[in-house]
C-alpha positions as YAML, in Angstrom:
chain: A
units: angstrom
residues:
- id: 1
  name: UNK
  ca: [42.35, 87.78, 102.16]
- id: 2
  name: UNK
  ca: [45.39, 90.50, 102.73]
- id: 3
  name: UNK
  ca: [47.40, 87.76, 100.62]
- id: 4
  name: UNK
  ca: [45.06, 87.65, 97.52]
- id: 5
  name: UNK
  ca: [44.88, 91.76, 98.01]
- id: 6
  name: UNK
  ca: [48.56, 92.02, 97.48]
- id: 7
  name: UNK
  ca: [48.88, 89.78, 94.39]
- id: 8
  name: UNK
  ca: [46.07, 91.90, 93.06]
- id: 9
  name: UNK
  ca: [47.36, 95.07, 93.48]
- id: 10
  name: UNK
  ca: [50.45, 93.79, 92.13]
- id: 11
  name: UNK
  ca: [49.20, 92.66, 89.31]
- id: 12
  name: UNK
  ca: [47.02, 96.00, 88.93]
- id: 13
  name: UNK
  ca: [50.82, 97.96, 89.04]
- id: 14
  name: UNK
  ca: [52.44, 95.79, 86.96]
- id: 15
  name: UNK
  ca: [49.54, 95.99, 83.89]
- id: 16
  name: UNK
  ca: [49.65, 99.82, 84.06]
- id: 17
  name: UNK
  ca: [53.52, 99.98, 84.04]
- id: 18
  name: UNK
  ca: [53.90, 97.43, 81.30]
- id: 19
  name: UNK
  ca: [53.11, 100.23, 78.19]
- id: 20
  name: UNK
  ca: [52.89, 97.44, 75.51]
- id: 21
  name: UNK
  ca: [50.02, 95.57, 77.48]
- id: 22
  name: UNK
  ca: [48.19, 99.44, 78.50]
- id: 23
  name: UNK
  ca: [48.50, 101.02, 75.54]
- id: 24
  name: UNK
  ca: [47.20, 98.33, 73.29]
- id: 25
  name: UNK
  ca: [44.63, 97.46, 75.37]
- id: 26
  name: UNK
  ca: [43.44, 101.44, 75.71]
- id: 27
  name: UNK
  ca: [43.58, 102.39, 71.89]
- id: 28
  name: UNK
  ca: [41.63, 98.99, 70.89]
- id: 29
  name: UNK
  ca: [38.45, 100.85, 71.46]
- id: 30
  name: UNK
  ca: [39.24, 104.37, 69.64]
- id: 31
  name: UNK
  ca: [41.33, 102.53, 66.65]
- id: 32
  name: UNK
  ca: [37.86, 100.44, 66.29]
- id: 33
  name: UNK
  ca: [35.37, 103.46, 66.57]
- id: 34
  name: UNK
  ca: [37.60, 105.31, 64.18]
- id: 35
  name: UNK
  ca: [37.62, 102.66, 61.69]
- id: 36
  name: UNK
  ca: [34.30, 101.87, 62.15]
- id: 37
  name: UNK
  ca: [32.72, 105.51, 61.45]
- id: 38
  name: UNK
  ca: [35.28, 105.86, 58.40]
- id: 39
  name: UNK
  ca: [34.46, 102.80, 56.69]
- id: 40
  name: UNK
  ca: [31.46, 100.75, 58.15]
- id: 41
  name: UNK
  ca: [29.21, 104.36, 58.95]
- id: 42
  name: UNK
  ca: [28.06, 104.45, 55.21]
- id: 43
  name: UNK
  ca: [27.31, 101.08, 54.92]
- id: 44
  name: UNK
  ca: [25.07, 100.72, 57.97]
- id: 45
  name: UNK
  ca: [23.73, 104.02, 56.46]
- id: 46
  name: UNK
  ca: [22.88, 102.86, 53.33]
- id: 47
  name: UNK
  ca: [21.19, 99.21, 54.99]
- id: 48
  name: UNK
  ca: [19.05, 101.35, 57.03]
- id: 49
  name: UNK
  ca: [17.94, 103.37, 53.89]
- id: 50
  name: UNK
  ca: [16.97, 100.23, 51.79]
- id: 51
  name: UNK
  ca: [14.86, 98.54, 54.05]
- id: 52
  name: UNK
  ca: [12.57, 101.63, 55.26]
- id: 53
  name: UNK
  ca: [9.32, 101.45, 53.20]
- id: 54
  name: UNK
  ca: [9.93, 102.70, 50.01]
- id: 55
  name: UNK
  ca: [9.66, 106.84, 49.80]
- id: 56
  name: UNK
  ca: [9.20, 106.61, 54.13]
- id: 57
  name: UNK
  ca: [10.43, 110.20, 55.10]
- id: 58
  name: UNK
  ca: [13.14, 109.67, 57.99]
- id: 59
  name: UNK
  ca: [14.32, 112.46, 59.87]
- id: 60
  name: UNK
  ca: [18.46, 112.47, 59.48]
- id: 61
  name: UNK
  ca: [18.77, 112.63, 63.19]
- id: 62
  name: UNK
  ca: [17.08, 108.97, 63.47]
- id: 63
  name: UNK
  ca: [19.14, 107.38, 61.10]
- id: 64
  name: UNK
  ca: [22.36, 109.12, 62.46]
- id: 65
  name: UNK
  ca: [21.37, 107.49, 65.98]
- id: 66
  name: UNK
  ca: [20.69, 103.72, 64.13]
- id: 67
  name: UNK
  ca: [24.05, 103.72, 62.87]
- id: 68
  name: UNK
  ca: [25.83, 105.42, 66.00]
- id: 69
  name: UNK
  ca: [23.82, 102.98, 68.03]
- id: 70
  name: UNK
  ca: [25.04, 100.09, 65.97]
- id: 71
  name: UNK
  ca: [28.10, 101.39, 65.73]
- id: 72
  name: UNK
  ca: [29.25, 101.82, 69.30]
- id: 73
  name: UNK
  ca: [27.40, 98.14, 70.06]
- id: 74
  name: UNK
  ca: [29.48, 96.33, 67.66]
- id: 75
  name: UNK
  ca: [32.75, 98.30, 69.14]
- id: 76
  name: UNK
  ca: [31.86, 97.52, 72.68]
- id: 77
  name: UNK
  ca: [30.97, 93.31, 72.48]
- id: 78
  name: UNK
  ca: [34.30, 93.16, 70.86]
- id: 79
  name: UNK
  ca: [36.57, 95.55, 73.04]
- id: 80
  name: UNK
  ca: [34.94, 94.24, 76.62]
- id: 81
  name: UNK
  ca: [36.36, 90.58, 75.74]
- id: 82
  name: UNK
  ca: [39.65, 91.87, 73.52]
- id: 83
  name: UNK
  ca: [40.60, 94.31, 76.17]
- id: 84
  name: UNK
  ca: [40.26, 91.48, 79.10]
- id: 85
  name: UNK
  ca: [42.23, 89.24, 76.57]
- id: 86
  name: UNK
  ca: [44.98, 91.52, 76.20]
- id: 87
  name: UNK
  ca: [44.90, 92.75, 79.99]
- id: 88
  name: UNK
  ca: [45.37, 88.93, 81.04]
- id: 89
  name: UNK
  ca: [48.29, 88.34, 79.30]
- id: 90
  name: UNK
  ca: [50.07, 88.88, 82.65]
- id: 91
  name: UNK
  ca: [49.33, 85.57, 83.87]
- id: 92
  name: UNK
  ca: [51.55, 84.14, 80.64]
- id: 93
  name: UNK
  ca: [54.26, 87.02, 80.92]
- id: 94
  name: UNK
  ca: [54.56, 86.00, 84.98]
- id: 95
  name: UNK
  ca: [55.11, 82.11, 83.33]
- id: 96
  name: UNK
  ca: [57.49, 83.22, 80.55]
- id: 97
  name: UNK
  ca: [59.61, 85.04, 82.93]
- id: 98
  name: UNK
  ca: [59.63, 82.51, 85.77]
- id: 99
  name: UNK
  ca: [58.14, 84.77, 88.15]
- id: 100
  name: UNK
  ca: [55.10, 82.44, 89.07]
- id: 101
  name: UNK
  ca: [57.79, 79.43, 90.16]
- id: 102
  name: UNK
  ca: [58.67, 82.23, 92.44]
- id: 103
  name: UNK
  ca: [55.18, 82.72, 93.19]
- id: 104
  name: UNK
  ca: [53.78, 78.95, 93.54]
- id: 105
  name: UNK
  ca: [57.09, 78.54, 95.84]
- id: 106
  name: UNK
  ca: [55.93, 81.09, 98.30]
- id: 107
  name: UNK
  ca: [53.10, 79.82, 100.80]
- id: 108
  name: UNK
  ca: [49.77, 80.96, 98.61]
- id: 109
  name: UNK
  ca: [47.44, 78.26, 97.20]
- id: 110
  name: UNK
  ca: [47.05, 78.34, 93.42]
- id: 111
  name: UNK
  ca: [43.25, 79.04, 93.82]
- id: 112
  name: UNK
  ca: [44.22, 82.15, 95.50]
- id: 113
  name: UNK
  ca: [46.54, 82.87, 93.07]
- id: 114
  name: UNK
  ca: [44.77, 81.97, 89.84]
- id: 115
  name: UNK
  ca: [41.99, 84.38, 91.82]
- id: 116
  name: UNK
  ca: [43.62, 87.05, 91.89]
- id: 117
  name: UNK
  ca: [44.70, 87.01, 88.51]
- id: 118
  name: UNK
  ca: [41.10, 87.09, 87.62]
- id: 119
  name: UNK
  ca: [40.18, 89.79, 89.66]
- id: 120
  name: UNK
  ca: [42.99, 91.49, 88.70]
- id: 121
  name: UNK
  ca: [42.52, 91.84, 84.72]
- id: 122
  name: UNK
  ca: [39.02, 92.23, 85.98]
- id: 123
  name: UNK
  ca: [39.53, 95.80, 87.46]
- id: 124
  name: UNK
  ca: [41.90, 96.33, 84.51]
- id: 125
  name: UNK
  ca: [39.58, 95.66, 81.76]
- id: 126
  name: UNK
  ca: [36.44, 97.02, 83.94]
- id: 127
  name: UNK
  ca: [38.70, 100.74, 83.65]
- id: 128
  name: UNK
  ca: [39.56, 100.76, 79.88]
- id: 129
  name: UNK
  ca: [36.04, 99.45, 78.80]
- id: 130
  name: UNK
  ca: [33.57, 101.88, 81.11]
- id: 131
  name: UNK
  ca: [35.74, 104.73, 79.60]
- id: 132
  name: UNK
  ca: [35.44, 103.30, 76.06]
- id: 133
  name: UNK
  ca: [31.34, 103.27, 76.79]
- id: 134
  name: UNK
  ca: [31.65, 106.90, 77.83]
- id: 135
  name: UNK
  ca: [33.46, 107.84, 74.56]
- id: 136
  name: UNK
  ca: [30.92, 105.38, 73.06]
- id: 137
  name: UNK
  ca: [28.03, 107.38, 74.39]
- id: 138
  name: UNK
  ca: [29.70, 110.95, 73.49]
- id: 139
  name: UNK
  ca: [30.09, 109.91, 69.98]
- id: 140
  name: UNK
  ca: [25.84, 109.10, 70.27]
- id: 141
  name: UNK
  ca: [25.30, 112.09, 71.76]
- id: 142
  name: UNK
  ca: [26.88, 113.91, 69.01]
- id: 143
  name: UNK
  ca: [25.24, 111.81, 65.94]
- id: 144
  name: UNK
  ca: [21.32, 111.51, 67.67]
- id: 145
  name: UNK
  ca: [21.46, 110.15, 71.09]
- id: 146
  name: UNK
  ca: [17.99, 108.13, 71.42]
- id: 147
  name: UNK
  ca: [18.60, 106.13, 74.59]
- id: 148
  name: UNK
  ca: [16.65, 106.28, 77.84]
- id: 149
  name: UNK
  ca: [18.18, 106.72, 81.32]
- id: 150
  name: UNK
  ca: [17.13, 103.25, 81.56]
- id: 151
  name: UNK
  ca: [18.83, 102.03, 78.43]
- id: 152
  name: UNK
  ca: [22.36, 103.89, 79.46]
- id: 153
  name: UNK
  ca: [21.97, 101.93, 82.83]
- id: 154
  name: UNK
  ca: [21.31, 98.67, 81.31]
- id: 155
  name: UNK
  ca: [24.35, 99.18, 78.37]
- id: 156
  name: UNK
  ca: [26.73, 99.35, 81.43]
- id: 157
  name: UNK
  ca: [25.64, 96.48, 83.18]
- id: 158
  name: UNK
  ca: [25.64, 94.55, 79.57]
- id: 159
  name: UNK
  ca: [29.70, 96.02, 79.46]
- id: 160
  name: UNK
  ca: [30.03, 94.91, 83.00]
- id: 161
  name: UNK
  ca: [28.73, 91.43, 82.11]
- id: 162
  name: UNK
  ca: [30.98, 90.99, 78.59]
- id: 163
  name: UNK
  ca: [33.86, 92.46, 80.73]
- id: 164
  name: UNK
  ca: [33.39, 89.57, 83.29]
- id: 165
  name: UNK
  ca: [33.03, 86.57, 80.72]
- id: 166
  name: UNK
  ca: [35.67, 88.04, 78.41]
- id: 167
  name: UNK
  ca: [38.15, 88.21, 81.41]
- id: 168
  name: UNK
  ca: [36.78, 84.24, 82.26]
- id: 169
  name: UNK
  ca: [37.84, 83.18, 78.72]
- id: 170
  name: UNK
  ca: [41.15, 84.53, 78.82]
- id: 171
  name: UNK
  ca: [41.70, 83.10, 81.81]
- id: 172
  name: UNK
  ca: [41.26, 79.61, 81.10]
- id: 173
  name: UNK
  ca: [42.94, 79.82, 77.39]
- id: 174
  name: UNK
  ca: [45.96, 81.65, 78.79]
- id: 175
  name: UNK
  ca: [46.14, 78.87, 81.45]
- id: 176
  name: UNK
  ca: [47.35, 76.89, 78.37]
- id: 177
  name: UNK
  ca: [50.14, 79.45, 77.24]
- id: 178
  name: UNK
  ca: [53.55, 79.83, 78.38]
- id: 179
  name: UNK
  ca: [55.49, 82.10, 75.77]
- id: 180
  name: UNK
  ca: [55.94, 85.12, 74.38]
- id: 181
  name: UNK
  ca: [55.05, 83.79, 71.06]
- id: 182
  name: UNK
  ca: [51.76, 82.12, 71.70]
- id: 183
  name: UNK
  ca: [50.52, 85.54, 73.24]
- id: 184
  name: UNK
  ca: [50.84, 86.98, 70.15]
- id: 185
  name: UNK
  ca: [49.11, 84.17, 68.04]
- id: 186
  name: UNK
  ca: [46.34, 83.81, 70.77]
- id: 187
  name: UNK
  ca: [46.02, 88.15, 70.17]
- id: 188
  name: UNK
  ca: [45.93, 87.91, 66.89]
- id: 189
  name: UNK
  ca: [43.13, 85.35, 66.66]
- id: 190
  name: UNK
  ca: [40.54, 86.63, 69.18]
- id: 191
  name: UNK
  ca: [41.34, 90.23, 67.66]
- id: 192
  name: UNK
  ca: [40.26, 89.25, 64.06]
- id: 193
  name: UNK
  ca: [37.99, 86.32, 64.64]
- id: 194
  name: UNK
  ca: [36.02, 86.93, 67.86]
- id: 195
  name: UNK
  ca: [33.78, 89.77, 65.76]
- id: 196
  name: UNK
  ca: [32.84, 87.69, 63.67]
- id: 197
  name: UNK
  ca: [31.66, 84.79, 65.83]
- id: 198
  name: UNK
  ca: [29.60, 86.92, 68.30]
- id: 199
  name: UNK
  ca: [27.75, 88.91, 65.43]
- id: 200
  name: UNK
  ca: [29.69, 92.13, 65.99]
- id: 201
  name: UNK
  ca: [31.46, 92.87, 62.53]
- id: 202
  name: UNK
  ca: [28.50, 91.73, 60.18]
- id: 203
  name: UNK
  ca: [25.04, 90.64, 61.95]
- id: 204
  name: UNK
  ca: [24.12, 86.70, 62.45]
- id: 205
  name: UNK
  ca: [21.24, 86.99, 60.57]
- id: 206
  name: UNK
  ca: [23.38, 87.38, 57.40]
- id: 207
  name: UNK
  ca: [25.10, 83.79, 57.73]
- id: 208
  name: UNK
  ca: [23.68, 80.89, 56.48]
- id: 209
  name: UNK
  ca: [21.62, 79.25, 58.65]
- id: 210
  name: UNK
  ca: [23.60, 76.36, 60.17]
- id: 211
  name: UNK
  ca: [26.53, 78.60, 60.83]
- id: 212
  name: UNK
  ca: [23.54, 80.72, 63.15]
- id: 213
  name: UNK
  ca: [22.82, 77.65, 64.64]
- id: 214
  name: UNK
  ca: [26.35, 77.28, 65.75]
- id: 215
  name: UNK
  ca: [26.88, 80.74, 67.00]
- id: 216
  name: UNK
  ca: [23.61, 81.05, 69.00]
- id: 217
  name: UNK
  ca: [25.39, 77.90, 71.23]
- id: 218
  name: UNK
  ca: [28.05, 80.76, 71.99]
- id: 219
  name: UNK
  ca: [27.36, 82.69, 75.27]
- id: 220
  name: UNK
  ca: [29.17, 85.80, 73.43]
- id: 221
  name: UNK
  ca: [26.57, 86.04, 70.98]
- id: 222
  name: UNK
  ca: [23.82, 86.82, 73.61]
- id: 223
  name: UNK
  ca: [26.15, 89.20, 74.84]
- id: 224
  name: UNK
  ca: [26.31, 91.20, 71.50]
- id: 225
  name: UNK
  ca: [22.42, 90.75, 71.26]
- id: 226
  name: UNK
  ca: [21.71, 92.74, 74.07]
- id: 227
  name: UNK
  ca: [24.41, 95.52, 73.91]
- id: 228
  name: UNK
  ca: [22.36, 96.08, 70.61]
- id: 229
  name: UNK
  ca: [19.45, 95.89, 71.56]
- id: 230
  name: UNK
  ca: [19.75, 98.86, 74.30]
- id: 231
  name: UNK
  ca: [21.94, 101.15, 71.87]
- id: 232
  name: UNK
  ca: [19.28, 100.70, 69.50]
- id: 233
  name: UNK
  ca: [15.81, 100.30, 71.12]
- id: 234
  name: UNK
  ca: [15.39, 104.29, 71.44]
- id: 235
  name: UNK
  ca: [16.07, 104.89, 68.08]
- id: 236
  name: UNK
  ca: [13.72, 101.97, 66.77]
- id: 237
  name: UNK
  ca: [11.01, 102.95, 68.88]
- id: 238
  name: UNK
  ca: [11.57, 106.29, 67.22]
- id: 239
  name: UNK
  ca: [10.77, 104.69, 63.72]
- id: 240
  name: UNK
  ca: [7.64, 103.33, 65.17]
- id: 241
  name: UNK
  ca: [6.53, 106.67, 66.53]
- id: 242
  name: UNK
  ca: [7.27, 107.73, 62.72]
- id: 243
  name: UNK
  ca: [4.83, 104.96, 61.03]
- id: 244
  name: UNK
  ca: [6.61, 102.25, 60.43]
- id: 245
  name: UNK
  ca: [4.58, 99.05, 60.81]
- id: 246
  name: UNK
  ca: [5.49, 96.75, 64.15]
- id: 247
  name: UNK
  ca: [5.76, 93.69, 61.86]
- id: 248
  name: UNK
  ca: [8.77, 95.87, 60.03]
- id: 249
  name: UNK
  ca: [10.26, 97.42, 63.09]
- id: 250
  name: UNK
  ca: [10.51, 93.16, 64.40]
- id: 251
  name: UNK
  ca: [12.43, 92.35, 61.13]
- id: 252
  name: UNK
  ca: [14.67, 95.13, 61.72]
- id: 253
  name: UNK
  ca: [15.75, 93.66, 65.49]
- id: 254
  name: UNK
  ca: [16.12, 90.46, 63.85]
- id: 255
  name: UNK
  ca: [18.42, 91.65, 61.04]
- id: 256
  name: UNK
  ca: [20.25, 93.80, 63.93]
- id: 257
  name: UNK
  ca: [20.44, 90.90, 66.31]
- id: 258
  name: UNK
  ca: [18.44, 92.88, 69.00]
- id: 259
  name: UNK
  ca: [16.99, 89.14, 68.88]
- id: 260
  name: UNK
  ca: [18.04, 85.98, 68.97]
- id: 261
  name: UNK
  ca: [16.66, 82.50, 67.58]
- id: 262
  name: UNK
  ca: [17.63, 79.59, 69.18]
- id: 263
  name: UNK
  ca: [16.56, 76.63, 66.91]
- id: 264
  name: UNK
  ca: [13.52, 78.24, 65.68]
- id: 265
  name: UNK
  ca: [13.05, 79.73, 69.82]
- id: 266
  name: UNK
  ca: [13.31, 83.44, 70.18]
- id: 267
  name: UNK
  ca: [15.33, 84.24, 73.56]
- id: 268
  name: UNK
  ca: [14.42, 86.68, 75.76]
- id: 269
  name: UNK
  ca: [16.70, 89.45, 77.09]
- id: 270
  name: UNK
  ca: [16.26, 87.84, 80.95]
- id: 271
  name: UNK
  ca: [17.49, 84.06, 79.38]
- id: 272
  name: UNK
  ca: [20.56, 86.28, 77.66]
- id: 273
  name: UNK
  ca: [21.53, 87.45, 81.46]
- id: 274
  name: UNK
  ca: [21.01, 83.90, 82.64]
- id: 275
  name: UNK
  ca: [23.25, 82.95, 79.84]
- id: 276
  name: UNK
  ca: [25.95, 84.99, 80.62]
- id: 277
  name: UNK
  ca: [26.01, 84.80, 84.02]
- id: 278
  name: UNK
  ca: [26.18, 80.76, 83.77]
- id: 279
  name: UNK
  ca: [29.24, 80.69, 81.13]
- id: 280
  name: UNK
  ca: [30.87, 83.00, 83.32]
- id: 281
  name: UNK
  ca: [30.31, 81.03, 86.73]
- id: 282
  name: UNK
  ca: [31.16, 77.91, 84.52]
- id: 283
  name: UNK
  ca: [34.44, 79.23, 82.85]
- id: 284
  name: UNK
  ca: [35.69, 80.51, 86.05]
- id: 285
  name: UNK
  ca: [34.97, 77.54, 87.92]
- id: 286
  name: UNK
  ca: [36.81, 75.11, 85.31]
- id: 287
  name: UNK
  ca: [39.95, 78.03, 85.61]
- id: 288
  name: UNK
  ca: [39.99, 77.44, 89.35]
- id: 289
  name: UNK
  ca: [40.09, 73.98, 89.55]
- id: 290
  name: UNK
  ca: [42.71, 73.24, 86.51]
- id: 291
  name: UNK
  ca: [45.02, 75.89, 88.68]
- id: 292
  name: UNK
  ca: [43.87, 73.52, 92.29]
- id: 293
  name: UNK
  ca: [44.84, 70.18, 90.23]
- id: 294
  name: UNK
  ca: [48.23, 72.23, 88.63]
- id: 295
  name: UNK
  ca: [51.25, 69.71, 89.45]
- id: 296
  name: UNK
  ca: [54.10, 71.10, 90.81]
- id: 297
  name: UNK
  ca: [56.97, 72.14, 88.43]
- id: 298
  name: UNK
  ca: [60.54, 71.44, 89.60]
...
């Protein structure tokens, strides 16, 4: 245990002193919620707008909390697993500079070791991405903030869930890296494409439908689905409380992924925890045993 507290901490020190890997990894967040409210606010603005009931009144603070709310939940499912990704490119730099022959050479077994690089770009990520839902939040609060006490609690354990399978991921692809090089192709790639394939950058119910049938066999998806679905149930309920019919205020969750279908099956938020929890347990467990069965490099 003291053994796989050192390597932690050391890892921990050597994240924050590297300023490439911080400092990308902390303006991620704020370059995407600045981008987001400049160019995507209008858009999800003008969605809202066109499928209300035609002439519905809406009260301005409503629809500025639907499009913070969808906002900061597209910004947070791709930051928790982009922040983890960048965080855990320590493991590659340690095999790029040769300091993990120094480290497999010294008496520690390689599931301690490939341990406590998880847990270290764990406590990394878990930093950057609970401040990025607090500035998430604050930008809410300023728009229309809609959200129970019960919602707040439930977006931080969805963050603290993405955080942990995000930081699983990048564990077992970065296994496969060695170089400086393939750390930046592997960035560039789960920066532009991961929004896309979890629902984050334009909502899965826009595809056709066999790409949704593809992406709701990705654990990240049900990730997005329910960091939407508690930025946003406060303010839906709010349309309901307005007039709008049920049977409109379900097609709205669907076209917002608050909801999932999985081959005609709608999953419910308790099956999106189980989810989670299993691809996390099960790409953790495949990243310990490939570092247990790692030969020995001369």
């Amino acid at each position: 245990m003291k053994i796989l507290l050192a390597l932690v901490k050391r890892n921990i020190k050597l994240f924050f002193r590297d300023k490439g890997m911080f400092i990308t990894s902390l303006i991620t967040p704020v370059i995407l919620l600045v981008l987001y409210v400049s160019f995507l606010g209008n858009v999800y603005r003008d969605s809202f707008i066109q499928n209300l009931p035609q002439g519905f009144p809406l009260e301005e603070a409503v629809l500025d909390g639907l499009v913070g709310g969808q906002l900061i939940s597209s910004i947070l499912a791709v930051s928790c697993v982009t922040v983890s990704f960048c965080a855990n490119f320590l493991m590659v730099q340690d095999k790029a500079n040769g300091s993990l022959m120094d480290l497999l050479i010294a008496p520690v077994k390689p599931a301690t070791l490939a341990l406590a690089y998880y847990l270290a770009t764990l406590c990394s990520s878990l930093v950057i991405c609970l401040a990025a839902t607090g500035l998430c939040l604050g930008y809410v609060a300023t728009m229309g903030f809609y959200m129970t006490l019960a919602d707040v609690f439930l977006l931080v354990l969805d963050v603290l869930l993405l955080v942990f399978f995000g930081t699983a991921l990048s564990s077992l692809i970065n296994f496969f890296l060695t170089t400086q090089g393939q750390i930046s192709a592997v960035g560039t790639i789960i920066s532009s494409g991961y929004g896309f394939i979890c629902g984050a950058y334009m909502p899965i119910a826009s595809f056709g439908e066999g790409l949704q049938k593809v992406i709701s066999l990705l654990p990240g998806t049900y990730g997005t689905a329910l960091v939407r679905t508690h930025s946003l149930r406060g303010a839906v309920e709010e349309l309901g409380k307005a007039g709008i019919p049920e049977s409109t205020l379900d097609e709205m969750r669907s076209a917002l992924d608050c909801s999932i279908d999985f081959f005609g099956t709608t999953v419910p938020d308790g099956v999106m925890y189980l989810i989670l929890v299993g691809a996390v347990l099960l790409l953790m467990g495949v990243y310990v045993l490939l570092n247990i069965l790692r030969k020995p490099q001369k």
